[in-house]
N, C-alpha and C positions, 0 to 999 in steps of 0.2 A: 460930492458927498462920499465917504468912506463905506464901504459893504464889506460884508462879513463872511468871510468863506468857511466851510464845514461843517458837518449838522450840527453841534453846538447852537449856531449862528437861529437855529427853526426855535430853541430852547422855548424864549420869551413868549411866543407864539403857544404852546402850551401850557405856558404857569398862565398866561393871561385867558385864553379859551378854560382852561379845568379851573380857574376860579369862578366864569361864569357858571360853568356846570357846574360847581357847590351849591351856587346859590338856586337858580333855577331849576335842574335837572332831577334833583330831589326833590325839591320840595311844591312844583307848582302842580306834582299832584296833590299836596292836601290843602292846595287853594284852589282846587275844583272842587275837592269833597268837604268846602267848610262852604263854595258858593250850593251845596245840596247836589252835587253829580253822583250818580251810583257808580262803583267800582268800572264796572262794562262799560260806561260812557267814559269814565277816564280812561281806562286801556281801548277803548275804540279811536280815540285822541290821538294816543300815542301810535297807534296801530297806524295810522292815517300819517303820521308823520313820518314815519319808518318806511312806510309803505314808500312814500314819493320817492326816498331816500333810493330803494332797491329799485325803484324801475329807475331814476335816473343816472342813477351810478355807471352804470354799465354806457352809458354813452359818454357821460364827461370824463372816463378815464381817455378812451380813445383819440376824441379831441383834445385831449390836454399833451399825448403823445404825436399827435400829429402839431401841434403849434409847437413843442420842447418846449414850455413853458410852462408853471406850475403856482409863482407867487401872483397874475392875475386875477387866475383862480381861487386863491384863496383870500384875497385882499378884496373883493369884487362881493364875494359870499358872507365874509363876514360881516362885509359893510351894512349890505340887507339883512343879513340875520338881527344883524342889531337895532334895526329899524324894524322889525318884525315884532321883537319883545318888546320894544316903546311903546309899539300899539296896544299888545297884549291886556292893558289894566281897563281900554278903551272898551272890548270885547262884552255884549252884552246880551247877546243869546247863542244858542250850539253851533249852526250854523258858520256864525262870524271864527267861532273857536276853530273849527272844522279849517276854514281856508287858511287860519293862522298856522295851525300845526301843518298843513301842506308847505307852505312856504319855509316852517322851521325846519322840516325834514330835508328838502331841498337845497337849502345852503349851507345845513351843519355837515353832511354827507358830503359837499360837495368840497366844501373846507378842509375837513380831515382826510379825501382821498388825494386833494393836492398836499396837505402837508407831507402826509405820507409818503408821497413821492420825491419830494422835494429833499426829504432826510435821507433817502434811500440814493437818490443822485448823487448827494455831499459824502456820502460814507463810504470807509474803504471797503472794498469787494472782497476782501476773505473777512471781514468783522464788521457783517451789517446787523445783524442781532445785538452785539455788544453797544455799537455805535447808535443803535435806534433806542434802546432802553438807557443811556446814557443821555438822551435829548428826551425822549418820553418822559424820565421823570420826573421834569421840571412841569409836568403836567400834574402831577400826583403833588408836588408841594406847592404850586400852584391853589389846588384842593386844598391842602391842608390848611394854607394862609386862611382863606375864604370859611373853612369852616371855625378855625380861631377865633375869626371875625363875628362869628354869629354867636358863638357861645359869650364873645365877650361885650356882645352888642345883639342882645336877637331882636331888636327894632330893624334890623334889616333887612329881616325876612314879611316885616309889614309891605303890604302893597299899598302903593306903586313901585315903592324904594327900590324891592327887590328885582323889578323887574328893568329899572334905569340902572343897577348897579350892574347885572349882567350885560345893557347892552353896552355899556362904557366901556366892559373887559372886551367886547365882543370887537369893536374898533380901535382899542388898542392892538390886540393881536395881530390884526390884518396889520396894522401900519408898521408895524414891528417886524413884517417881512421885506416891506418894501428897503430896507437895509441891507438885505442878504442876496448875496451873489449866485445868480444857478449856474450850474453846471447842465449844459445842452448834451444829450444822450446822443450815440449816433445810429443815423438810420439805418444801415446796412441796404442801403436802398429799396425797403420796403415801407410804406406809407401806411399808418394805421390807419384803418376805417372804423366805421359803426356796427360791421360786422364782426371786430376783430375779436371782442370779448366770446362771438358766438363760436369761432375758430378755437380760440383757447380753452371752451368747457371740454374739446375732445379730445383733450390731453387728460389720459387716466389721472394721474396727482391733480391735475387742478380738479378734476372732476371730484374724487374722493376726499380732498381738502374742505371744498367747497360743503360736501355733504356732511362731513366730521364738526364744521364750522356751523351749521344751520341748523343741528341737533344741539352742540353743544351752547350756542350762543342763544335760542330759543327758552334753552333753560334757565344761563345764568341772568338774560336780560329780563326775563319773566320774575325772576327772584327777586332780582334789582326794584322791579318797579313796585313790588309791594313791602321792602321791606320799612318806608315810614310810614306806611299806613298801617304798615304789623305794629310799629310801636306803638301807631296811635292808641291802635285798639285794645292794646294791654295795658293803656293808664299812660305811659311817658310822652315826654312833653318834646316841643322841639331842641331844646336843648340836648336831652339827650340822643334826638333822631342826628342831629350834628355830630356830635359824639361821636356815634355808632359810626359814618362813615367817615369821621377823622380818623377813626380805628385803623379804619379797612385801611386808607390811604398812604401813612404811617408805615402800614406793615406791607402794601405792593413794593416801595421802594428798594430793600437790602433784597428784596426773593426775585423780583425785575433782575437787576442788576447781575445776578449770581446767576440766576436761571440763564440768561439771555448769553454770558460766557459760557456758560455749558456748553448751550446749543450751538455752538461755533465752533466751541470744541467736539462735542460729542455726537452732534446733531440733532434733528428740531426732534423728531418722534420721539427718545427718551425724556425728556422735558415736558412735551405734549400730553403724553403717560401720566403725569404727575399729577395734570389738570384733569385729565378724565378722572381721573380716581377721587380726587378729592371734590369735587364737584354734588356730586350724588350723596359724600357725610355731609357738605353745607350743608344743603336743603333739607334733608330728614334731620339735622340737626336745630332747623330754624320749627319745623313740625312739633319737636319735644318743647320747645319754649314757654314757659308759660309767666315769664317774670321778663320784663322789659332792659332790662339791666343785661340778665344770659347774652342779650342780644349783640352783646359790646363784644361778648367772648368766641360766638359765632364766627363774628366780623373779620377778628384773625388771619381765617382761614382764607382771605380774599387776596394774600401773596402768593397762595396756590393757585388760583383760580382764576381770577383776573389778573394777578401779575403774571404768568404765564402767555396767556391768551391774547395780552395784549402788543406782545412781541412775537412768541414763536410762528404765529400762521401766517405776519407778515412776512418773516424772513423765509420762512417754508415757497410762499409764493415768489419770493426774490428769486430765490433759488430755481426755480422752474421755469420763468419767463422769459423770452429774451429780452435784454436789457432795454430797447426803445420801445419794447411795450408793457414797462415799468407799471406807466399809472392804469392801461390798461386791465393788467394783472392785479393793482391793488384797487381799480373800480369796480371788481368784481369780488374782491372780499370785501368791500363797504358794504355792495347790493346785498351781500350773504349777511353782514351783520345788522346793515337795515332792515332784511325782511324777518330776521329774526326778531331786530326787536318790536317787530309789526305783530309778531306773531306770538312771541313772549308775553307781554304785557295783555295782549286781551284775552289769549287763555287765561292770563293768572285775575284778571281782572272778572271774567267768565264764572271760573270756578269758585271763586270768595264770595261771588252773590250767592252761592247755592251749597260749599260747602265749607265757609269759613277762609280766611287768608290760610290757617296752617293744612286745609285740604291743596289749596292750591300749593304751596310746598311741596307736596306729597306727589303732587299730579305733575309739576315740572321735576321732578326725580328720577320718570319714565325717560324722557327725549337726553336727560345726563346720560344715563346707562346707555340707552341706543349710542351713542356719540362716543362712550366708551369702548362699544362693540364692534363702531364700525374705525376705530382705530388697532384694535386688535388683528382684527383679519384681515385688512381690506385699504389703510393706507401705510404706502411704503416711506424711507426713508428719504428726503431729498437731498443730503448730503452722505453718501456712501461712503465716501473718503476721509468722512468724518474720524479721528483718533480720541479714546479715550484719554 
């Protein structure tokens, strides 16, 4: 059988996973809050699956470095991820939801800290930024198909449908790697352990990354998780909740792309910059909103923001790691953006019962600016030799 060498080759593996996450990702919170959940019980959901995500990340990077193997991993997670949502329509009280979303956190986490790696292996070493947002955004139009898909069919967001059409992405993906060739990193003859992640937090940049990324990602991911239930609540339907992050999706790809040669060129922290700042007008701008529609104009703003974020901190950690402790290094920005999104969504979930969705805006606005602050003073560049 013929295998495909080069990150390119991981491509398929994310148009197929981010079309699952169109369908599911947004929307199966307001199929908890149409089964009668209150906001805190959905972000306690989410919370719970994020959670699993950050305590287990930090071990399957290590092991994934100690085996050099990477599409196991991911062909093994996605399998059960996708058997995970099958069950999901089965689920009939909190409880059952509860071990569901542990399992989800588990495999989606453990999926994307192997891809991760596995793109970072394939790519050349002076253009892993360029190289990783050139396969990432077959993620983003991945998304976009899937939201195409709803607007022009929103019967697919009826359950169970929705929830068999994600696992079928969820199994194509994995099988979609067994195609592609890895590249075995090499040991320098030190053998990754389960301690390894804990050796790596006492290196300053990973440390101060780590913190920049758990301010900033608590905000954006707390944002993320109420913004279809913002639409609900202002009158629009799901069609437009599709819409709205067909928007965003659309606009990550040309700011990805662009962003991500900068940062090779110029290096990750001016780039980085971009997203602290813009970060803090989302969210006070999702607060001013009071027409469902604004919402789409908002959306824009998420080539700064998530396009950004979703390349620079991986290539930042590239940059700092030794190379056989690759997945290592990126198990420990999944834990960071797992526990954020553990932590994101049930504050914003938290604060909407007591002082509306657009208070909770307002309240993930604080952990933006900190995350702005502590990029200012406190982390350095990882590529010094970086050239304008």
């Amino acid at each position: 059988m013929r295998r495909f060498d080069g990150p390119l080759a991981v491509g398929p593996f994310y148009f197929l996973s981010y079309a699952a996450v169109a369908v599911l990702g947004q929307f199966v919170s307001v199929y908890l809050r149409d089964l009668g959940l209150a906001y805190g019980a959905i972000g306690a959901l989410s919370a719970t699956a994020a959670g699993c995500g950050a305590v287990t990340q930090t071990l399957i990077g290590p092991v994934s470095d100690r085996m050099r193997k990477r599409v196991p991993f991911a062909l093994g997670a996605t399998s059960l991820l996708a058997a995970t949502y099958a069950l999901y329509p089965a689920a009939r009280n909190y409880p059952t939801l509860l071990l569901l979303h542990l399992c989800i956190g588990f495999f989606n986490y453990t999926a994307l800290t192997a891809a991760a790696s596995l793109t970072i292996d394939l790519a050349p070493a002076n253009a892993v930024s360029r190289a990783f947002a050139g396969t990432r955004i077959w993620g983003s139009i991945g998304y976009v198909v899937a939201m195409l898909s709803i607007v022009m069919w929103p019967a697919l967001l009826e359950p169970p449908r929705m929830f068999y059409f994600g696992a079928v992405c969820y199994v194509m993906a994995g099988l979609s790697l067994a195609l592609v060739s890895e590249r075995s990193t090499a040991s320098h003859g030190v053998r990754p352990s389960l301690r390894t992640g804990a050796k790596l937090l006492r290196q300053p940049k990973v440390a101060m990354l780590l913190t920049f990324c758990t301010l900033y990602w608590v905000a954006m991911q707390g944002g993320f998780s109420m913004i279809a239930l913002f639409i609900k609540s202002l009158g629009g339907g799901r069609a437009l909740m599709a819409g709205s992050w067909m928007v965003a999706a659309i606009v990550e790809i040309p700011f990805m792309l662009w962003l991500a040669s900068r940062s090779d060129r110029m290096g990750r922290r001016p780039v980085l910059m971009i997203a602290a700042v813009a970060l803090p007008v989302r969210l006070i701008a999702y607060w001013a909103v009071h027409d469902p529609r604004w919402v789409l104009l908002v959306q824009t703003l998420h080539g700064l923001t998530f396009g950004v974020t979703a390349v620079a901190p991986l290539a930042y950690m590239n940059d700092v790691v030794p190379a056989h402790l690759r997945a290592s290094g990126q198990g420990l920005l999944n834990a960071c953006l797992a526990a954020s999104s553990a932590a994101g969504p049930l504050v914003a979930g938290l604060v909407s019962d007591r002082l509306g969705i657009g208070g909770a805006f307002m309240a993930l606005a604080l952990p933006a600016t900190a995350a702005l602050i502590v990029l200012l003073l406190a982390l350095p560049e990882s590529r010094p030799a970086a050239r304008a």
